[in-house]
N, C-alpha and C positions, 0 to 999 in steps of 0.2 A: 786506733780511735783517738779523735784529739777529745782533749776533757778540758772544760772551761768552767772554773772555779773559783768561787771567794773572790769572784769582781761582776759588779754591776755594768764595767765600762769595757764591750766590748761591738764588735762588730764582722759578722758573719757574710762573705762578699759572695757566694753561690747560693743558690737559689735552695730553699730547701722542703722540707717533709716532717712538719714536725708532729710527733707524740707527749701530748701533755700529760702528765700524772702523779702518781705518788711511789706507782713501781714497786709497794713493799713486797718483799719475798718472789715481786718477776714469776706471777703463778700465771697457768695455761692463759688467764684470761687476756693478761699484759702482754703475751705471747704473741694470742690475737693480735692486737693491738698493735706492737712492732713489723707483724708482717703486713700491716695497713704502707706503713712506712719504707717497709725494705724490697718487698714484691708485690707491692699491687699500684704505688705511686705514677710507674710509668702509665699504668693502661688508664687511669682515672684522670689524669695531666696532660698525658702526653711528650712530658719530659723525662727525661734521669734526671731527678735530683735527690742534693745529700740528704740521707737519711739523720734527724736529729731528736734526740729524745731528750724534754726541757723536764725539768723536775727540780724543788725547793729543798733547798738544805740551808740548816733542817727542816723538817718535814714540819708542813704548820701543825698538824696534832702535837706533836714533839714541842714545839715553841709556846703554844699556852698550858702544857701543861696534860693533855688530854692524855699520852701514849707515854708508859714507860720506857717501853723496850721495842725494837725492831726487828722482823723479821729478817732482813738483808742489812748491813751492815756499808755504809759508803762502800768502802772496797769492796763487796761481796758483789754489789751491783755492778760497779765497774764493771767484772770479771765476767757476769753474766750478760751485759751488754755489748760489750766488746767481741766475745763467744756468737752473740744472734749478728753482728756484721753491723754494727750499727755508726756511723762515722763521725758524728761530734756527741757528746753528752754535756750537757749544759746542767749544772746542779748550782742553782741560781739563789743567793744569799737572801734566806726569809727574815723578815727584821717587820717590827712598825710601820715603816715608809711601807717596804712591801704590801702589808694586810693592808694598809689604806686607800691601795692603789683601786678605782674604779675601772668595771670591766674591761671598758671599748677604751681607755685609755694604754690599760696592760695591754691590748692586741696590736693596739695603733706604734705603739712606743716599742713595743720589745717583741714581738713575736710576729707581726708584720714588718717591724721599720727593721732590730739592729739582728733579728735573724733570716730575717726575707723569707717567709712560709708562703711557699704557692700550694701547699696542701697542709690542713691538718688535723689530727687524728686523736680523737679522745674516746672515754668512756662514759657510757649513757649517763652515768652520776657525775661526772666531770664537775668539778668547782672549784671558783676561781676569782681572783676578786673581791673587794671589799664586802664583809661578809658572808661569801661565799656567793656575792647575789649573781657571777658568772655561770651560765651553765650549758646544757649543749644546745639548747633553743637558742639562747645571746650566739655561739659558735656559726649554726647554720646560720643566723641572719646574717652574721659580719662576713661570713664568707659567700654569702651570696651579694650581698652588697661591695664588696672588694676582690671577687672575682677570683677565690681564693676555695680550692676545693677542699670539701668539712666532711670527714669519715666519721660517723660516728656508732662504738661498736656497744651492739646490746650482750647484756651477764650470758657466760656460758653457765647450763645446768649439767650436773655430772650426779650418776649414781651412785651412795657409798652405804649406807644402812637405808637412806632412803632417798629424793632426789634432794638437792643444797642447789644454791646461785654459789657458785665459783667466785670468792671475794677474800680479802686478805685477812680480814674477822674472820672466816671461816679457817682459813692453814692456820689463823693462830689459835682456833678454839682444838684442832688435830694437833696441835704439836704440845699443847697444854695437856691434853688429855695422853701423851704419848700412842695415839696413834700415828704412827711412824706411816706405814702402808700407804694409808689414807692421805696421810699429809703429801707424799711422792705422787701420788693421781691428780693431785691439787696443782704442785710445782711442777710436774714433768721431769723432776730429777729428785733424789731424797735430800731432804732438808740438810742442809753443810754448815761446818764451821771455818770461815775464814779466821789463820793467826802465824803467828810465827813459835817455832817448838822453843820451849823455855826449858833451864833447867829444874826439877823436881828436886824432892828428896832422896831419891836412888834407892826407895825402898821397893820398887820392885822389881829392879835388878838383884838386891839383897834375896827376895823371895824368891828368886831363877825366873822371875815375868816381867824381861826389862822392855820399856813401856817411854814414850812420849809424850808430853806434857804441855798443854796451849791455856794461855788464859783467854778468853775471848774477850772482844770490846765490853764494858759494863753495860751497856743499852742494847747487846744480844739475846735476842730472846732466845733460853735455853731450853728443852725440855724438862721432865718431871725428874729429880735424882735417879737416877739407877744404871743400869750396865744395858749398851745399846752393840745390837751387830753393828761392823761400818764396815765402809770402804773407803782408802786415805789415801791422797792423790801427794805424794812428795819429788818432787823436780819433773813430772809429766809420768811418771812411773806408777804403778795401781799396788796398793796394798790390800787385802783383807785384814780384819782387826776384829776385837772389841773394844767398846770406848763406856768407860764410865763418867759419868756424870754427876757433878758432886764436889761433895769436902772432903773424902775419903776418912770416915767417923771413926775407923777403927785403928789409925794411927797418924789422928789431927783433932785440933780442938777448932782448928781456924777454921771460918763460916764463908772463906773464899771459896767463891766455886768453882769447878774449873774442867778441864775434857784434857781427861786421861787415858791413851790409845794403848792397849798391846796388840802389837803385831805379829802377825805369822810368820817364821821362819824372816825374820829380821832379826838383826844385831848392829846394826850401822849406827855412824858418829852422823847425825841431820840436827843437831843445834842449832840457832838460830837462823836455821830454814824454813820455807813455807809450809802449810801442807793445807789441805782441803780435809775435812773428813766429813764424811754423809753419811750421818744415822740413818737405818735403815729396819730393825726390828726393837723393839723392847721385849728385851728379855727377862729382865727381871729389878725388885726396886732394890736402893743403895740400901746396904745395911752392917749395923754394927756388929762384929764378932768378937767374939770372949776373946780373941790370943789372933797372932800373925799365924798359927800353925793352922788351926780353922778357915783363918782367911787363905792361904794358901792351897788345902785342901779343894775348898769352893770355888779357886782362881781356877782351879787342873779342872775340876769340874768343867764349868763355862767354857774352856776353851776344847773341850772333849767333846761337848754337847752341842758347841754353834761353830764348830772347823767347819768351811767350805769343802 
């Protein structure tokens, strides 16, 4: 996948398919939405062309101020775009000039002229534009006027206590709440932490539960503290684990927080390597114990109670 980043000044010489949006957390909806681009461009066209998904970084919530944290992380998307087959990603630098820019001039200048879209693909909310005033009505006309075919995909509804619009508010309101479950029907995979393993304190190697340690980006949204089933993807290889989540209160004062793995019948040196790890159930919340002998007890516990 080529990625085009941190420049305004570029120029896209193949014809292409683009997907506009915001992409957070790449849940079933966006899903949709890239197979606009990757399987259904030829029959709508009539050509092959590259499949390209345009998206703002940052992300204009992000830029005034609206959104602390993010569900998908720059790299996290990467990783999941590149995975759906997607052929350029364009994460195009939002600034002032950007939000000033008027609608039919953003289509005419950048997404008509230097990415050449003979098709493209957004969601029924799509906005864009100086104040937002783009939307997918401006889309279908410029694309009927410029002879440029305009997908435009309506909210998937999904049942979970009761029915929801499938939207990125939504996975963050399931990952706030630690429903884990819910949030993986949302994403089509269970919610992950992209990072690279740091070292810890080696406390719990000390305890006989030696354990992996990732700080995540600061603007990752984490779930609620406590101890989550996962599964930890390190060099393409599948681990079972559990992952705490947290400052670990019962031998730290720091209010860093951070995703702490033990693994199953693991003991390897994976230092400053990657790993994926995908929450998957909450088990139960972080909590302070009188002594390390307690904590340890309750460590044997956990891993007696949630072994695969």
């Amino acid at each position: 996948m080529e990625i085009i980043s941190d420049t305004k000044d570029f120029y896209i010489s193949s014809p292409t398919a683009v997907a506009i949006g915001k992409f957070d957390g790449v849940h079933i909806g966006h899903q949709k939405l890239l197979l606009e681009i990757t399987g259904a461009q030829e029959e709508k066209t009539g050509d092959k062309l590259k499949s390209c998904v345009f998206t703002f970084d940052p992300a204009p919530g992000v830029f005034f101020g609206k959104e602390k944290s993010l569900l998908t992380t720059r790299k996290e998307k990467r990783i999941l775009f590149e995975r759906r087959g997607i052929d350029i990603l364009i994460e195009f630098p939002f600034d002032r000039e950007t939000a000033d820019t008027e609608p039919v001039p953003f289509l005419d200048e950048l997404i008509a002229g230097r990415i050449g879209a003979r098709m493209i693909a957004a969601g029924k909310d799509v906005s864009f534009g100086r104040m937002g005033s783009g939307n997918a009505d401006v889309l279908i006309g410029y694309g009927a006027e410029n002879d440029i075919a305009v997908s435009i995909i309506d909210k998937i509804t999904i049942e979970l206590d009761k029915e929801y619009e499938v939207s990125s508010t939504l996975v963050r309101q399931m990952i706030s709440e630690a429903r884990m479950e819910d949030a993986e029907k949302l994403l089509g995979i269970p919610y992950f932490v992209y990072g690279s393993i740091v070292h810890g304190n080696h406390m719990g190697k000390t305890l006989g539960f030696p354990t992996i340690n990732m700080i995540p980006d600061e603007d990752k949204l984490l779930p609620p503290n406590g101890v989550y089933t996962s599964d930890v993807y390190i060099n393409g290889k599948k681990y079972h684990g559990l992952t705490n989540i947290g400052c670990k209160p019962t031998i730290s004062d720091h209010e860093v927080k951070g995703v702490e793995t033990y693994l199953y019948d693991f003991d390897g040196d994976v230092y400053g390597q990657d790993a994926e790890v995908y929450l998957k159930h909450f088990c139960r919340p972080e909590t302070r114990f009188d002594s390390l002998d307690a904590l340890k007890e309750r460590l044997a516990e956990d891993i007696k109670l949630y072994r695969p």
